[in-house]
N, C-alpha and C positions, 0 to 999 in steps of 0.2 A: 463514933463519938471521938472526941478532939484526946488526943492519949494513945489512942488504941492502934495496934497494927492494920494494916490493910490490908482488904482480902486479894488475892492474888488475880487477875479474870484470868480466865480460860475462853478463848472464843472457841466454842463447836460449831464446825461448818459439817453441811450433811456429805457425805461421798456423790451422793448427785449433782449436787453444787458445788463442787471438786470439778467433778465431769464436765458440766457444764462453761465452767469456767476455765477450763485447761482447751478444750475442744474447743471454744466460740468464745474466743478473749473479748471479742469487741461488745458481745452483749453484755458484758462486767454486771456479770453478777455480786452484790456488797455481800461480802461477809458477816456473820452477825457485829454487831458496837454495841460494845458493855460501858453502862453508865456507870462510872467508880467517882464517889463521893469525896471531895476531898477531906480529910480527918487530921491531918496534922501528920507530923513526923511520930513513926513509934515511941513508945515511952522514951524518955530519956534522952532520944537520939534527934538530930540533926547536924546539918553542916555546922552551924553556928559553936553545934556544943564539943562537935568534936573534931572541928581542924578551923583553921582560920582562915576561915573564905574572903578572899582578896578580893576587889569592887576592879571589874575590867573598864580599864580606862580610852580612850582613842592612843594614848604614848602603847599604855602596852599590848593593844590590836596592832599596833606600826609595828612594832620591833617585840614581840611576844620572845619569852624567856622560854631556854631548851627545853627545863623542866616541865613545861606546861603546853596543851593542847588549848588555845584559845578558838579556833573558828572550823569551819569547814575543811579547808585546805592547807590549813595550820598559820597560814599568813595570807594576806591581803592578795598577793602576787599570785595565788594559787597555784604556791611550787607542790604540795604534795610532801614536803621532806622535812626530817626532823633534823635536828645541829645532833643529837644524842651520837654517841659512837661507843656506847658499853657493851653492846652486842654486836659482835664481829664475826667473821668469816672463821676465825678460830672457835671461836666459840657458841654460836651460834645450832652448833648440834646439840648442846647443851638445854635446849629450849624447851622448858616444860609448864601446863598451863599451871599459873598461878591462883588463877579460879575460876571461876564460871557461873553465871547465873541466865535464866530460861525468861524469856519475855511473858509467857504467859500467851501469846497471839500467833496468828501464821503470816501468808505471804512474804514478799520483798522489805529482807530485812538492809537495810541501804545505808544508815547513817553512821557518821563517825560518834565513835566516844569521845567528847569532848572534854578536856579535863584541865581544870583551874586548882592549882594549891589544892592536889588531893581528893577534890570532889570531880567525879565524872558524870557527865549529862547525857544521856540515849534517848534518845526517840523511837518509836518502833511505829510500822503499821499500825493504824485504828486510834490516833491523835493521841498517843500514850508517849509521856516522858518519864523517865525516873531519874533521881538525883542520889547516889552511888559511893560510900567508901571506894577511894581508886587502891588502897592498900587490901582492903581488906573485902571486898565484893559485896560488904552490907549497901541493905536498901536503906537510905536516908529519908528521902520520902519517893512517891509516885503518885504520878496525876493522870488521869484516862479524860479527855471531854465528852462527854455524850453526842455521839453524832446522828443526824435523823435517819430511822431507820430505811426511807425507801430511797438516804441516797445512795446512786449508781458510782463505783467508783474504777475509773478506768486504769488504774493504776495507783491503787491500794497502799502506800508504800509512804514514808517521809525520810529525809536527807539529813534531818540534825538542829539542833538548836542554836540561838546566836545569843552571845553574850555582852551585856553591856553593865556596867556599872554594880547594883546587887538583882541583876535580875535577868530571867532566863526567859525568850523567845521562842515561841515553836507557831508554824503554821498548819494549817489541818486542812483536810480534803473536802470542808462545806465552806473553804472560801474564806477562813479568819486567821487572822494573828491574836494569839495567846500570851499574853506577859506573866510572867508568874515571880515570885519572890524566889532569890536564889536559896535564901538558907530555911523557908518553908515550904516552898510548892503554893502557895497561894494565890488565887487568881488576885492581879494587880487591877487590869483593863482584859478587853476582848472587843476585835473589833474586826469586821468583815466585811472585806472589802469589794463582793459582789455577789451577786446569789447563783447560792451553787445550782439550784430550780433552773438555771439557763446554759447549765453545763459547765461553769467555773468550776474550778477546783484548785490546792496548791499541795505541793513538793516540796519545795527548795526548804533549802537553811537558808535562814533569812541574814542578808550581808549588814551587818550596825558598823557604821560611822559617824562620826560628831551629832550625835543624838538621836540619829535617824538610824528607824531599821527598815531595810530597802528588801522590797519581796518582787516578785514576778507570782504573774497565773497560768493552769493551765486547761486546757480544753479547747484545743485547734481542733480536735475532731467530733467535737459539738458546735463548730460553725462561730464560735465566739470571737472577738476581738481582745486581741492580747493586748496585754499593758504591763508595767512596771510601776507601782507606785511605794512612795517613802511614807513611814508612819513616825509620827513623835515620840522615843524612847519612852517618852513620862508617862503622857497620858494617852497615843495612841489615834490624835490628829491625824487629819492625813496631810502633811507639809507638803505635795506634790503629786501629778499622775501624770504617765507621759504611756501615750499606745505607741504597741511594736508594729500597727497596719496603719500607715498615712494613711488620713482622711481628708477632708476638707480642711483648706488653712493649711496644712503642712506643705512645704517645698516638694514633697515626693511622691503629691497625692497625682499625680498623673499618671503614676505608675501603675495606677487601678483602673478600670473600664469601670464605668455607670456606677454600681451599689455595691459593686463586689466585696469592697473595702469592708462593708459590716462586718462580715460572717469570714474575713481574712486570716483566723487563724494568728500563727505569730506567738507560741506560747513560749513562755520563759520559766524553766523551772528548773534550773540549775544556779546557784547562789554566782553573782558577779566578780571577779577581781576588782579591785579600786588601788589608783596610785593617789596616796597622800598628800603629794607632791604637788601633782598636777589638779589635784580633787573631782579626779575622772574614774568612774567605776565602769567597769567593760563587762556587759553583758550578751549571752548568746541566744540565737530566736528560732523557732521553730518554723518549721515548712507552711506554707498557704495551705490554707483549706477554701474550697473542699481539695481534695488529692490530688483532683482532674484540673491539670493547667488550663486547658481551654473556658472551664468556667470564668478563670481572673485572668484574662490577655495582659499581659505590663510584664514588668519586671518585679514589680509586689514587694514593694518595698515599706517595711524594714525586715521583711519574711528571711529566714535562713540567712543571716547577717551578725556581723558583732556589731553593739550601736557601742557609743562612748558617752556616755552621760553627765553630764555639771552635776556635781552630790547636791548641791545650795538649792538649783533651781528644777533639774530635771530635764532641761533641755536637751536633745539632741546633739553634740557638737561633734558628732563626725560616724562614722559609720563604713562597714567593708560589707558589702553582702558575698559571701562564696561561690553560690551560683543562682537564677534566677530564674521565676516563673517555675519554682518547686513541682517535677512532676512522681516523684520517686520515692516522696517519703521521709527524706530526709534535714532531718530538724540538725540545727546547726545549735543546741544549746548549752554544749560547752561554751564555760568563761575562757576565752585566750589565757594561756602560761604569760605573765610580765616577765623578761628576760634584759636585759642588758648585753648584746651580744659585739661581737668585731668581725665584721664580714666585708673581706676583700679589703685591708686595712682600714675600715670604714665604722666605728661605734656606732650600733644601730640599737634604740631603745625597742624591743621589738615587742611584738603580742604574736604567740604562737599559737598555733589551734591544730589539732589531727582533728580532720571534719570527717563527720559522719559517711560526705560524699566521698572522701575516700583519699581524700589528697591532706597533705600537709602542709601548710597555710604560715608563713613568716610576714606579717606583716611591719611596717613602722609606725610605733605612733609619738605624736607631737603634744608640748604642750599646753596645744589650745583646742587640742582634739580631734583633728583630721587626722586619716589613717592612710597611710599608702602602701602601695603591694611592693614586698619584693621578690619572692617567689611562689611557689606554689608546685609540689611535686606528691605522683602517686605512690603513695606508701602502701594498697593491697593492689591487686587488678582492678583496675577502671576504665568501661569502655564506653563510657558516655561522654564526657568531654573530648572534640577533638583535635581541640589549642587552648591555651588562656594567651590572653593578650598580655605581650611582654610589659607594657607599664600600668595596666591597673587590673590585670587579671581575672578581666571576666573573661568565662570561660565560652566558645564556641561548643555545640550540640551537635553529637552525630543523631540526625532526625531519625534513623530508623532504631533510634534507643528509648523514646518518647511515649507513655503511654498518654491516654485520651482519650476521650466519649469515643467508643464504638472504633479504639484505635487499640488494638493489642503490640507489648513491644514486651520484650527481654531486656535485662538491663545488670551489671555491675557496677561495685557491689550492692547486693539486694534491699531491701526495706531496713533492716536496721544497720544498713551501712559498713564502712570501713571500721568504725570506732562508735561504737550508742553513747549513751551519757559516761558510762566510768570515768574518771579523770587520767587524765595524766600525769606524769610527776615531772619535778626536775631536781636533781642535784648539784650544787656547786662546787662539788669538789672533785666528780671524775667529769663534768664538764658535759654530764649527757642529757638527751630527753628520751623518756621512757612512754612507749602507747600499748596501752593492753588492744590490740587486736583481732580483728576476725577477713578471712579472705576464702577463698573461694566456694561462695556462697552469694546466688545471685536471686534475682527473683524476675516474676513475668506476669503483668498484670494489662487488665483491658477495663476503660474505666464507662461509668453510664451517667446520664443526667442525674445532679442530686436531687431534682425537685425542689419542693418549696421543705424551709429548714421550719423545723417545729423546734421548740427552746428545751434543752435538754435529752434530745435524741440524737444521733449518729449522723455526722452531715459530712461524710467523705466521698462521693461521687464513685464508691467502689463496691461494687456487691461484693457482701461479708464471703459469698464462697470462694471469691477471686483470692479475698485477700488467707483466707486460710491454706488455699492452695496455691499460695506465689513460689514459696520457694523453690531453689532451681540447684545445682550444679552447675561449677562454671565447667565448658567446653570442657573437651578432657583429662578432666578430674576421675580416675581407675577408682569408681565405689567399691571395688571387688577388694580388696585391702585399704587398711589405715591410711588414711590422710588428714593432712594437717589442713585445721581451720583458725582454730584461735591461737593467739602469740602473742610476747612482750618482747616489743622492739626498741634495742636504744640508738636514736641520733644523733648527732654531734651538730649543735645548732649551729656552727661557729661555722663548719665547711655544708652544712644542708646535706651530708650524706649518712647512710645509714650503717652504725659499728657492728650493732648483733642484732638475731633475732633467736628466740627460745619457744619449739613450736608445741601445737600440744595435738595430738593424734585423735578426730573424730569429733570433736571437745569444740562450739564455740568460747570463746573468752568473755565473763564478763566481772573481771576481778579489777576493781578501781586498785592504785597503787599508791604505794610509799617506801620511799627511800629515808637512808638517814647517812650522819653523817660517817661512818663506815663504811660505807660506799656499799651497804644491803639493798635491796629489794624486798619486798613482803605483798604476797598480793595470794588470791584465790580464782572466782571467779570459773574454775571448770567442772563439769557436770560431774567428777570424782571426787565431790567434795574434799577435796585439800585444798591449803594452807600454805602456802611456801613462803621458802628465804632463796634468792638467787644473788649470786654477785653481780654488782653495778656494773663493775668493766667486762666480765665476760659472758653475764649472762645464764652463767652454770650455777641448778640447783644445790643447797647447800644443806636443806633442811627443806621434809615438809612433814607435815600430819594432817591425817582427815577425822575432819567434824561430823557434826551432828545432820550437818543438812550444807545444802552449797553454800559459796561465801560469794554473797556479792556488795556486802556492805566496804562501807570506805575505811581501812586500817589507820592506826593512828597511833601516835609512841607519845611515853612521856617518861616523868623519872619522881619517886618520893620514896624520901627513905635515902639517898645515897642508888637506888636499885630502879634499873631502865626498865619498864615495860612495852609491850608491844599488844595492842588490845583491837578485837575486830568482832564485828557481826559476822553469825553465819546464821541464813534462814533464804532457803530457794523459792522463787514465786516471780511474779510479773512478767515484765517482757522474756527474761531469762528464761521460764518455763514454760512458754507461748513458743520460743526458738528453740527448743529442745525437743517438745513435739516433731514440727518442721523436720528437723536434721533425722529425728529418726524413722522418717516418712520416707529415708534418702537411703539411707547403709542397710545393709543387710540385717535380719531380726538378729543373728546370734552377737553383732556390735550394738546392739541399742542400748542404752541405759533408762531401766525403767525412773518412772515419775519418781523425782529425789522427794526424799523425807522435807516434807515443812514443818515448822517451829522455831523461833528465833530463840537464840540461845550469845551471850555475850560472854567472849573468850578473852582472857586477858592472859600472856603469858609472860615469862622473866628465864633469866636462865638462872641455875638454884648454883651453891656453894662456892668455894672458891671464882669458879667462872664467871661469876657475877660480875667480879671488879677487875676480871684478865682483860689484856688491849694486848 
């Protein structure tokens, strides 16, 4: 009843459904979804009553204030970094948590704390938001939707809420966007943008600008046709829908044989960059489906590409794909870094990407929206392209890298690539760009007919035992001792080469990052569950601690009170724990790391006394 605290959910999954789900990811078994009523803010409490929650505007999306976490990436540009510099390399040892609170749920804990004038917004697995004292770790309110129980969810997980005006955004995994009142929790609108019954589902933090909140779908591996569309802030219209697979009527529907375009895949489920400016939002697109390139002959376009989008109308105005006729798995769904760079005395407005395929991607964009190459270089081992073309860098194939119907091939890097979703960061003050990495690790697959696609079942062209048994060792890699797989590397965008890299022994990487203005790093992301602080310029750890369970949610800093925080999700699950398997299928029993502990748990730390306010 409307007063009263909220019971906390606990999801209980059985150890069989554990099993089931760690051993045979693709069959995605749902975890149980607790329906939680919404009741109001506990007695006495909410935003409203006790900090003065500020209406986010489109001025302060553009140029958001240190103090505050307003979106995903912290800004439009998807730099990743905060201006904050109260925590330094001196004192950064200092760093102790401030508080902590438990989600109540398991799986892939992934999204940033977002944090407006004091109130912080989390999203967790199983379409659960809470809205958070950022001082004090109290629950303000929380909201759970009820989700249906028999849906399938292939990735469990959500990326964070988008903030606009008084009202908070989240999307869910049967396929809706959720508006809720910022200083109640109360559903505003709900609106759903496809049915999840045919294998839709969504991810992202949803990107809001001038009224619009702009989502992507996912479920390329249920044969779906990806799209991006904008909803009306107010009431949740749909002002727009533009698909990431040409079909009919689009310029690039050639690129498809016969019908393949239906079931083409093309998921988008990482929130977009958008420049103000030019009122272009850049988003990234996932691989073709089914898996097996021979099923789609073309180049499959808008598949594993960044498009450049009109915010007004949705159109198409320009587009890069990285490479073509996807045969590897590799989704291209990072949003491009917006950068402003000077290369070869030359200002180049650039869009940077470390793609999945393994290479790192400088493009330029214009604008009216065309996108042109200007480089393109391998940042782990890659042995499947064996040129890009010097002026618009598609890339040449070495054919015997290729998998395909009744065609078996080996390939680097393996299925979740050089870089999976985590982001990358930039900072503007030691001038670098930062990629949490993974290298030598490849995989070997041999692909079959997918048959005919049924709506909501598994349309990848790859028998489930193939893909459980892909992973590989690149050449020789000495398993008989530690080696390095995961790393955070920083590049210097300005000369396109690489300053450091910090490796991590045994360990894929999948710690999304932030820098600040300090010149730190903060990132997690290794099966030893820690936490770390590294320096910008060289790279060398400064500070770490280990959690509750692994970290692969996105960190995020803010400041209230006079006093900076640094606040992150730790809770292991999804792909992460799908690749951890894998790796220890590979080393020796006495290097394995058993199955990490799940439970999301939200870390918020500060550094305490005098060192608080030291520089």
């Amino acid at each position: 009843m409307p007063g009263r605290p909220l019971p906390v959910p606990v999801c209980q999954e059985s150890s069989m459904s554990r099993l089931v789900r760690a051993r045979h990811w693709l069959t995605a078994v749902a975890p149980c979804a607790v329906a939680l009523a919404l009741a109001g803010a506990p007695a006495g409490a909410g935003p409203a009553d006790k900090v003065d929650y500020k209406p986010v505007t489109d001025q302060r999306l553009a140029n958001p204030e240190p103090e505050n976490w307003l979106q995903y990436r912290g800004n439009y540009q998807s730099w990743g970094y905060s201006p904050l510099d109260q925590i330094t390399a001196k004192n950064v040892t200092k760093l102790v948590p401030a508080w902590s609170l438990s989600t109540g749920v398991s799986e892939g804990h992934q999204a940033p704390p977002i944090v407006n004038n004091g109130v912080m917004f989390v999203t967790t697995p199983q379409a659960q938001v809470m809205a958070i004292n950022a001082r004090t770790g109290e629950i303000l309110w929380r909201y759970q939707k009820e989700l249906p129980p028999e849906l399938s969810q292939l990735h469990p997980t959500n990326r964070g809420v988008g903030l606009y005006g008084d009202s908070v955004y989240m999307t869910t995994t049967d396929a809706c966007v959720v508006a809720l009142g910022a200083a109640t929790g109360k559903v505003k609108w709900e609106k759903c943008v496809a049915p999840w019954q045919d294998g839709y589902y969504m991810t992202l933090s949803p990107l809001v600008a001038k009224g619009k909140v702009v989502v992507g779908v996912s479920g390329g591996e249920y044969g779906v046709r990806g799209f991006i569309t904008a909803l009306d802030a107010e009431t949740g219209n749909e002002a727009w829908k533009t698909y990431t697979v040409a079909g009919p009527g689009d310029p690039a529907a050639d690129t498809w044989k016969g019908d393949s375009w239906k079931t083409g895949g093309g998921s988008v489920w990482i929130q977009g960059s958008y420049d103000p400016a030019a009122n272009l939002a850049y988003f990234g697109t996932g691989n073709g489906g089914p898996w097996t390139p021979d099923a789609r002959p073309g180049d499959n376009l808008y598949t594993s590409s960044v498009v450049a989008l009109d915010l007004d109308s949705g159109k198409i105005k320009g587009h890069h794909q990285y490479h073509w006729n996807d045969a590897w798995d590799w989704d291209e769904v990072s949003a491009p870094v917006l950068i402003d760079i000077e290369r070869d005395g030359r200002k180049i407005p650039a869009a940077i990407h470390a793609g999945r395929n393994g290479y790192l991607w400088t493009l330029e964009r214009s604008k009216d929206g065309p996108l042109s190459f200007v480089d393109g270089k391998p940042f782990v081992h890659q042995d499947v392209f064996a040129s890009l073309d010097p002026k618009t860098g598609r890339p040449t194939y070495d054919q015997s890298k290729i998998p395909g119907i009744n065609r078996r091939a080996a390939f680097c890097p393996g299925l979740w690539g050089g870089k999976d979703w985590p982001p990358e960061a930039y900072n503007p003050k030691t001038g670098l760009f930062y990629i949490p990495s993974n290298d030598n690790l490849c995989s070997e697959l041999a692909g079959a007919q997918a048959g005919t696609r049924k709506p909501g079942e598994l349309y990848i062209g790859i028998p489930i035992d193939e893909v459980l048994n892909s992973l590989r060792l690149r050449d020789g890699v000495d398993k008989s001792k530690p080696f390095a797989i995961g790393a955070i590397q920083a590049w210097d965008p300005k000369t396109g080469k690489k300053a450091w890299q910090h490796d991590f022994q045994d360990s894929a990487n999948w710690g999304p990052l932030l820098t600040t203005g300090s010149g730190l790093i903060f990132a997690g992301g290794t099966s030893d569950r820690k936490f770390r602080a590294l320096d910008g310029t060289t790279g060398k750890v400064l500070w770490e601690t280990r959690l509750n369970s692994g970290v692969t949610g996105v960190p995020s800093s803010y400041m209230v009170d006079g006093i900076q925080y640094v606040a992150v999700q730790a809770g292991w699950g999804v792909d992460a724990e799908r690749m951890l398997t894998g790796i220890n299928a590979l080393i020796p029993e006495e290097r394995r790391v058993s199955v990490l502990p799940q439970g999301g748990v939200i870390w918020v730390f500060r550094v305490m006394g005098e060192e608080a306010t030291a520089k």
